[in-house]
C-alpha positions, 0 to 999 in steps of 0.5 A: 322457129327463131324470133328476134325482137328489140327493145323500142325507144322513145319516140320522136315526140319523147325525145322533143320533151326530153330535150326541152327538159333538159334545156329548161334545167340548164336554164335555171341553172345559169339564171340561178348562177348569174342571180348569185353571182358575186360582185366585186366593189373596189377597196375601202372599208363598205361597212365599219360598225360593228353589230349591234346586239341588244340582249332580252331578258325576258323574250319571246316566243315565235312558232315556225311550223314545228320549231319554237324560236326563243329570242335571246337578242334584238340584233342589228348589222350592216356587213359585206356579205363574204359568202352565201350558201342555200341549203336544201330541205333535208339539210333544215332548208325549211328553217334556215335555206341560207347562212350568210357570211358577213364581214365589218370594219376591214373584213369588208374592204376588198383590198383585205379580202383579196388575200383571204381565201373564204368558203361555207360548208356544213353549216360552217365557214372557213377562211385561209391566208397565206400571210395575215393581211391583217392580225387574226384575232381581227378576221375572228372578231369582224366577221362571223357566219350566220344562219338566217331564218326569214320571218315570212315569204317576203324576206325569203324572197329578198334574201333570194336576190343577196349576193356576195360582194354585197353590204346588206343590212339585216334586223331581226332577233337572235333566237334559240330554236327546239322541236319536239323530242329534244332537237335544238339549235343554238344561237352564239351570243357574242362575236368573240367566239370561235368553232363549233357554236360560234355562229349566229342563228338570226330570225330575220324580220328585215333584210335590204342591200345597202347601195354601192358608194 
């Protein structure tokens, strides 16, 4: 005697919960899309004052969950956001969920920008030009990537709402961070460097978006 069986499917009220599934992921998707998206402010330059570093010496000394912060500088800038980049939990999200890209005097002026091509990945940003709207040495030292460490639940909810096109004003501290087993991250202590170590690790205590002129 022959048999011939099959394999059911889901069932109707499974493929209902699927479908709602799905569309609920496509959602939040757009809606995390849109709250990113980019704005687009006319030329001139939004933010023309460098950042103000004060350095410590003799710091303190902050615990996010295994990670001890040392500060290194009291740091304080107003800059157009060039760029974000959220980063997930395996990639140190915990402690740093966003680096920000930030640009002063004429790296925030749109009419500049324009001809600058600007990304983040790996923790990095890069830009590229075709022909120098400006001199170079002036892109390396008026903006800088920054990863940003919110001090509690409050800022990280704000820094949520950051996009970029945006000038925000950040306060905090310049910090070195170690774990336990000989982990560590460091802060760059100036905006005259460049590459690998260049970028600022900041514990943010205050974060607000500048209104648009």
């Amino acid at each position: 005697m022959t048999f011939v069986g099959a394999l059911s499917g889901p069932s109707a009220s499974m493929r209902k919960l699927l479908i709602v599934v799905a569309a609920s992921l496509l959602l939040l998707g757009v809606l995390k899309h849109r709250q990113h998206a980019a704005v687009h402010p006319g030329p001139g330059v939004l933010a023309a004052a460098a950042p103000v570093q004060i350095d410590l010496d003799h710091g303190a000394q902050l615990q996010k969950g295994d990670t001890t912060l040392a500060t290194r500088a009291h740091f304080d800038i107003t800059a157009r956001v060039l760029s974000r980049k959220d980063y997930p939990s395996r990639a140190d999200g915990d402690l740093v969920p966003v680096d920000l890209a930030m640009g002063w005097g004429r790296m925030s002026d749109s009419a500049v920008l324009a001809n600058i091509d600007i990304r983040q990945s790996g923790r990095f940003y890069y830009w590229h030009v075709d022909e120098f709207p400006i001199p170079q040495r002036e892109i390396e030292t008026s903006s800088a990537n920054m990863h940003i460490i919110p001090a509690d639940d409050d800022v990280k909810n704000q820094l949520e709402q950051v996009r970029a096109g945006q000038v925000i004003h950040l306060e905090g501290f310049l910090v070195d961070a170690t774990r336990p087993g000989g982990w560590h991250w460091k802060t760059s202590m100036t905006r005259d460097d460049t590459g690998a170590g260049a970028c600022e690790l900041i514990y943010v205590e205050r974060v607000d978006v500048v209104p648009a002129p």
